[in-house]
C-alpha positions as a printed NumPy array, in Angstrom:
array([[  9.816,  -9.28 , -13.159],
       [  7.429, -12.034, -11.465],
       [  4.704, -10.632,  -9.633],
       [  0.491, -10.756,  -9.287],
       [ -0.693, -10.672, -13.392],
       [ -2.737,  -7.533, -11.812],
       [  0.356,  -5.362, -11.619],
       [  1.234,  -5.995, -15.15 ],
       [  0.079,  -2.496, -16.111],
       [  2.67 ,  -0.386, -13.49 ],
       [  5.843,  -2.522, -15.158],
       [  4.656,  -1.112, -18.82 ],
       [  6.984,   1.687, -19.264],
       [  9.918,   0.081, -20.679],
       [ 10.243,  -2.701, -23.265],
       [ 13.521,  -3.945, -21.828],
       [ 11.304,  -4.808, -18.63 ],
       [  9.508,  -8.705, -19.246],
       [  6.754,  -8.965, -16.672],
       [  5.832, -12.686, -16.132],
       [  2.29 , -12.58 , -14.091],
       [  0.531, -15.008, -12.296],
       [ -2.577, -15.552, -11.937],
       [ -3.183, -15.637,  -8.136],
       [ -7.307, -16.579,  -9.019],
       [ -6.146, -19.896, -10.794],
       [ -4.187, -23.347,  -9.852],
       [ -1.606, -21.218, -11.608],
       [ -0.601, -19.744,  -8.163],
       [  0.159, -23.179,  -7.137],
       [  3.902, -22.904,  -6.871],
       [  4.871, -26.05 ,  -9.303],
       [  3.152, -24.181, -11.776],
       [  4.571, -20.602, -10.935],
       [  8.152, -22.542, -11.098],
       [  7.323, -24.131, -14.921],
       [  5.665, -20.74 , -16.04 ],
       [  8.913, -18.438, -14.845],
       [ 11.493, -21.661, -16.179],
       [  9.884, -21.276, -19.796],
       [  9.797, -17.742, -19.955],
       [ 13.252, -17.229, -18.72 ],
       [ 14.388, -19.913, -20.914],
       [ 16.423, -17.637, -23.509],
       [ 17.35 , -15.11 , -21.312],
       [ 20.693, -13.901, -19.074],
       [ 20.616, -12.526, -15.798],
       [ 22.934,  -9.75 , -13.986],
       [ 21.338, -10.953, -11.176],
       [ 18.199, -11.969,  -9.45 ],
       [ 16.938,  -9.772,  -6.573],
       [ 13.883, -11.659,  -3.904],
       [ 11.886,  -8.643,  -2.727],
       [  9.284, -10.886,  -1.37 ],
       [ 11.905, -13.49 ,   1.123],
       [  8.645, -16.052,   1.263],
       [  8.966, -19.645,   0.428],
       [  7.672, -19.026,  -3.272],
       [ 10.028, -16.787,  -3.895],
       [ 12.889, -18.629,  -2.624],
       [ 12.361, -21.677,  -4.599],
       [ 12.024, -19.383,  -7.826],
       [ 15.66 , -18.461,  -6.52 ],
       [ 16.572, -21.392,  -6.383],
       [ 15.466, -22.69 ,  -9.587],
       [ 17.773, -19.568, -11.535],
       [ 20.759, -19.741,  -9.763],
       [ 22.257, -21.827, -12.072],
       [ 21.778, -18.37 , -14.3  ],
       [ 23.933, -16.028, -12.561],
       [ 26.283, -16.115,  -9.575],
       [ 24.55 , -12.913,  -8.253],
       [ 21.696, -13.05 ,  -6.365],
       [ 20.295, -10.845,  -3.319],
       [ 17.619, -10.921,  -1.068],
       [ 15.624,  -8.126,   0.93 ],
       [ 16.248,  -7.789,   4.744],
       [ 12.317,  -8.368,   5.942],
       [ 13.361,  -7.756,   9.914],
       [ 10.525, -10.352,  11.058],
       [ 12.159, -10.655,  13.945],
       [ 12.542,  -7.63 ,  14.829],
       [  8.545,  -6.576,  14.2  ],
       [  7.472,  -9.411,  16.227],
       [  9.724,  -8.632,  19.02 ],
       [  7.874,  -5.429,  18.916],
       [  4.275,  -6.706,  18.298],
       [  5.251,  -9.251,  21.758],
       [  6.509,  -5.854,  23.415],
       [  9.567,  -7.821,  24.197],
       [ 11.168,  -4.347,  22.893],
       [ 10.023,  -1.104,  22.912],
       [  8.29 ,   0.377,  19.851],
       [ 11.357,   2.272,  17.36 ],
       [ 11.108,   3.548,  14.114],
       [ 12.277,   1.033,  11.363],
       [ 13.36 ,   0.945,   7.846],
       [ 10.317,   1.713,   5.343],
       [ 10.108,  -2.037,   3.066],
       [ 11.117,   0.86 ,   0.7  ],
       [ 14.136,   1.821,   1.929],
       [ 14.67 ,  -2.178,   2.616],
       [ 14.244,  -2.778,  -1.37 ],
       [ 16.509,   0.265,  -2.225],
       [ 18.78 ,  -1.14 ,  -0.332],
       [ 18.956,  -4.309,  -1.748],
       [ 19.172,  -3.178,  -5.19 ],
       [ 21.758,  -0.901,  -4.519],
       [ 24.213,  -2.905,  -3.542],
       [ 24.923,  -3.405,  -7.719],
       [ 23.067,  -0.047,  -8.68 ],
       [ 24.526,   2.779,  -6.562],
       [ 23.041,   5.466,  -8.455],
       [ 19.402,   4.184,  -7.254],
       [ 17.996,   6.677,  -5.185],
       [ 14.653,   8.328,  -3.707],
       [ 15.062,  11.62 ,  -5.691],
       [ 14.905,   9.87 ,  -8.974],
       [ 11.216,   8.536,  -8.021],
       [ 10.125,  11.727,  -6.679],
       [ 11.469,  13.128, -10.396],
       [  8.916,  11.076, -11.939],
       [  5.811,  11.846, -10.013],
       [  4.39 ,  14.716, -12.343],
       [  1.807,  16.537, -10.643],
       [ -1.442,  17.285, -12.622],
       [ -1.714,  20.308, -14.924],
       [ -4.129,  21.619, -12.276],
       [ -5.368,  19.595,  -9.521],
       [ -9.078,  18.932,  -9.586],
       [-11.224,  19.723,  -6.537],
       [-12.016,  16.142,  -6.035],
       [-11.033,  13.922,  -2.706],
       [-10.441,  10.146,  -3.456],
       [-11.152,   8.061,  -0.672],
       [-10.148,   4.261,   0.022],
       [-12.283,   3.5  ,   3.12 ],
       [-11.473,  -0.733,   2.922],
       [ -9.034,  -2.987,   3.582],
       [ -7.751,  -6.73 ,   2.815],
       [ -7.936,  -6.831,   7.471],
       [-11.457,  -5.218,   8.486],
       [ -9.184,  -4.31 ,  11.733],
       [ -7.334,  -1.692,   9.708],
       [-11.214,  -0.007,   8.329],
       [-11.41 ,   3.456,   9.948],
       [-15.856,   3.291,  11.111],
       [-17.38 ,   4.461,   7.878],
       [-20.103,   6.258,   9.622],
       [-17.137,   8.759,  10.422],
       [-17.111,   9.697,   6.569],
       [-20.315,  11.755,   6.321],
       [-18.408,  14.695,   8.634],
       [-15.6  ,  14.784,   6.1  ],
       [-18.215,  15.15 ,   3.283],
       [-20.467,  17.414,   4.845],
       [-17.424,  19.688,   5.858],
       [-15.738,  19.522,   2.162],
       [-19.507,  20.269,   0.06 ],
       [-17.518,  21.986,  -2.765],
       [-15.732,  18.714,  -3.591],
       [-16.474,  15.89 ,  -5.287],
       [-15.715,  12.308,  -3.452],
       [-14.626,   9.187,  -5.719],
       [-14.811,   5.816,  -3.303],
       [-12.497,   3.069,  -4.543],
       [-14.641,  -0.182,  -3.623],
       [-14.211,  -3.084,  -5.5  ],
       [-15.453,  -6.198,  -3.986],
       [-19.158,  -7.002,  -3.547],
       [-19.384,  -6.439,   0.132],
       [-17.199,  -3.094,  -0.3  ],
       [-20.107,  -1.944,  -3.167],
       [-22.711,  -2.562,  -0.465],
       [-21.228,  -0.838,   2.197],
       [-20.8  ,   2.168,  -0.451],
       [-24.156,   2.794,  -1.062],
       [-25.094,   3.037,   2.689],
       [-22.343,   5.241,   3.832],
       [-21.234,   7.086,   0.505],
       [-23.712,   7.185,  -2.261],
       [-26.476,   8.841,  -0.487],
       [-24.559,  11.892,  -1.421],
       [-24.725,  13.455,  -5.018],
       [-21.152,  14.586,  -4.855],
       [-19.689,  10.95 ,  -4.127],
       [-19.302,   8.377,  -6.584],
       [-17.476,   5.194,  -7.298],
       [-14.708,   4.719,  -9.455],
       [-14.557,   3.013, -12.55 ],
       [-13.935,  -0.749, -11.53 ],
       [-12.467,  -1.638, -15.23 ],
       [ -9.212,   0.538, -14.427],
       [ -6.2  ,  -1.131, -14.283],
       [ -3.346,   0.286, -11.691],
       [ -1.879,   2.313, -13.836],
       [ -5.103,   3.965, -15.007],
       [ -6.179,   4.629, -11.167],
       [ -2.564,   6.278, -10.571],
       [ -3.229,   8.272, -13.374],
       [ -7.054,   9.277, -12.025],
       [ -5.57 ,   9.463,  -8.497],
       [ -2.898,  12.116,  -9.767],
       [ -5.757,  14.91 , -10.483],
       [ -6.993,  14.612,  -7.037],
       [ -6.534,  17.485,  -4.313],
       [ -6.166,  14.718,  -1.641],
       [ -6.291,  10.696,  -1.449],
       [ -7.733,   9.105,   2.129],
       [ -6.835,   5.814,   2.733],
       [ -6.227,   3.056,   5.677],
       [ -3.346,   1.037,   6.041],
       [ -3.793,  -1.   ,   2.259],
       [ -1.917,  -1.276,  -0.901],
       [ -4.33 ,   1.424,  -1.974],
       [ -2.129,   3.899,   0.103],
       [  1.164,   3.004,  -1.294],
       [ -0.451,   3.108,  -4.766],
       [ -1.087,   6.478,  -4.039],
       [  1.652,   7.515,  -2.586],
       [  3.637,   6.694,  -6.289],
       [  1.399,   9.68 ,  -7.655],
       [  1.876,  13.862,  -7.165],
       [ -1.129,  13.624,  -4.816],
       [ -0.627,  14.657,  -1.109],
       [ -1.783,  11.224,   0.932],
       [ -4.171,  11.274,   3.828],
       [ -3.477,   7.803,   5.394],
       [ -5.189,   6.371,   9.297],
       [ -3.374,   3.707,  11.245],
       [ -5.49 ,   2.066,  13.82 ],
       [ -3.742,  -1.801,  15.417],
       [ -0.932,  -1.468,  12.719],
       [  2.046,   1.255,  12.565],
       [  4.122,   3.185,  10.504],
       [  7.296,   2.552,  12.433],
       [  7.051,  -1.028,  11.302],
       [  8.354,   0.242,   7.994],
       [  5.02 ,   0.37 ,   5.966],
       [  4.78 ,   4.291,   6.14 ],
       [  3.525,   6.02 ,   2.932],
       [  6.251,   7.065,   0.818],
       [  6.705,  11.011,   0.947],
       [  3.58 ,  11.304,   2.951],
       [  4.556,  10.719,   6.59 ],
       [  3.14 ,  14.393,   7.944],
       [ -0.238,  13.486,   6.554],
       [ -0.326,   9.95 ,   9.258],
       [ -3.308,  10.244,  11.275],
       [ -2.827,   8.065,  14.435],
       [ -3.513,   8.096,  18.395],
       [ -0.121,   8.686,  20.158],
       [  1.879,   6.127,  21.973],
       [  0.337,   8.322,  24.888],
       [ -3.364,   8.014,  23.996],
       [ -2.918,   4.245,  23.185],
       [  0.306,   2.895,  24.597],
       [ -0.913,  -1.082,  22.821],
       [ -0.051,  -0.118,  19.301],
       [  0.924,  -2.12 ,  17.359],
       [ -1.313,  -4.781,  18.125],
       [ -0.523,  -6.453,  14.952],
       [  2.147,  -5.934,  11.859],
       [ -0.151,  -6.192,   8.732],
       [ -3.661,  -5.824,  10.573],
       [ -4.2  ,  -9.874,  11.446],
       [ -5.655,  -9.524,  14.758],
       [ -6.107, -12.577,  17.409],
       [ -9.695, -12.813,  18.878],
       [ -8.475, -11.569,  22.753],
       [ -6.844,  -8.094,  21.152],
       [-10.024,  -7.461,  18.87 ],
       [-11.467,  -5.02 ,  21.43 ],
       [ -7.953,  -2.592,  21.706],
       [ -7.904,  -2.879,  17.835],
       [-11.312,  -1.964,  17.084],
       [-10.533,   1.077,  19.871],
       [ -7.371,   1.977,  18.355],
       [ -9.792,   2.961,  14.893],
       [-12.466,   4.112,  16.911],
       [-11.049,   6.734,  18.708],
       [ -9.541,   8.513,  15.852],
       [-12.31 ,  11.099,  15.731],
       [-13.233,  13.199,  12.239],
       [-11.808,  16.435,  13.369],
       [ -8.286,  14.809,  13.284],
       [ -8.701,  13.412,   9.643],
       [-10.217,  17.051,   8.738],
       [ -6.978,  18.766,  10.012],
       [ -4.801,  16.491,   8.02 ],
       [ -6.611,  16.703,   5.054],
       [ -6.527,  20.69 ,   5.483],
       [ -2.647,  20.611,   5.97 ],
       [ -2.73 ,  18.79 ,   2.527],
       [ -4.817,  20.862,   0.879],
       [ -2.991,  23.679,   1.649],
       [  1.012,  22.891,   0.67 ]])
């Protein structure tokens, strides 16, 4: 397994699984070096296959470079086309394949038995869920960050629950303390955490809010019901939360007939205005409801 050294701590739960991580902070992500680090650590070792769920130019040339190691090798369907044809409104907007189903897919053409129901097996819920709300307010695209003045209706209408904010960078720590810490019942979680660690915290909640991030499909691997807002992006474009579609919160092709604007929240400077509106709109009430309908499955 190749991937971001940062996810080493999700791939720990079987010693026949080597994780080789890169460091995406260091020349290591340079893709020479990638190539040399993955050749050495392979060096000793036979493959069934080799399976590109990425289909990106790194990740080709890795391909590439272990071919020579089996005659198997399979790559993810990543419908580009397709979204952009979409994004263009060239075609109208239709439901695709989740990136999940798209991976399943892929791997199942040499393991049939893969399936959905043996994830949802794994995700143990909590002995008892806590009455805490864990709440994800930022994103890698500031287009996809629901206002976070919005936030204080949510915590004035849940004042039995406690509120844990997931910021991590500096600028997300400063926009915590105007819009979140003010409140004695909202704190920040414990930035020394690796993934695994937050799934595990993230499990005990009664409900997870989130944008459009990886923070949502972390969640989404956990027993917790998932509260997740689309503003310029879309679910249809096969990024929905896994088992958490009914918790979406989104304007309506009818209320905003320009979504998408954009596939992964990358917005060009003449559709900033309908992107900021698309998040904008999405008033409090409509979160509250969702978070209510999780609450109370």
């Amino acid at each position: 397994m190749v991937s971001n050294v940062n996810n080493k701590s999700i791939f720990d739960f079987d010693e026949r699984l080597k994780f080789i991580g890169i460091d995406f902070n260091s020349k290591e992500k340079n893709i020479f070096q990638i190539a040399k680090k993955v050749k050495v650590a392979s060096r000793n070792i036979d493959f069934n296959g080799i399976y590109d769920l990425h289909d990106v130019i790194r990740s080709k040339i890795l391909c590439m470079l272990l071919s020579s190691k089996t005659d198997v090798s399979r790559v993810f369907e990543k419908q580009r086309s397709l979204k952009n044809k979409i994004i263009s409104k060239k075609i109208k907007l239709q439901k695709l394949k989740t990136s999940s189903e798209r991976y399943l897919h892929c791997l199942k053409k040499d393991f049939d038995k893969l399936d959905f129901s043996n994830i949802s097996k794994s995700l143990k819920a909590g002995t008892t869920k806590k009455n805490i709300i864990g709440i994800a307010p930022f994103s890698a695209h500031k287009s996809k960050i629901w206002p976070l003045s919005n936030y204080q209706k949510i915590i004035n209408h849940y004042k039995t629950f406690k509120f844990v904010i997931f910021a991590f960078g500096s600028q997300e720590l400063e926009d915590s303390k105007t819009y979140f810490l003010k409140n004695s019942n909202c704190s920040l979680i414990d930035r020394n955490l690796n993934l695994n660690e937050q799934m595990e915290l993230i499990n005990d909640f009664k409900v997870f809010i989130s944008m459009d991030s990886a923070n949502m499909h972390l969640a989404s691997l956990t027993s917790t019901k998932v509260v997740s807002i689309w503003g310029p992006t879309h679910p249809f474009l096969g990024f929905s939360p896994l088992f958490n579609e009914e918790f979406i919160v989104q304007l309506s092709n009818e209320e905003n007939s320009e979504r998408p604007i954009s596939v992964y929240g990358k917005i060009k400077k003449l559709n900033e205005a309908k992107a900021k509106q698309s998040m904008s709109r999405i008033g409090p009430e409509r979160v509250i409801e969702k978070i209510n309908l999780a609450i109370n499955q």
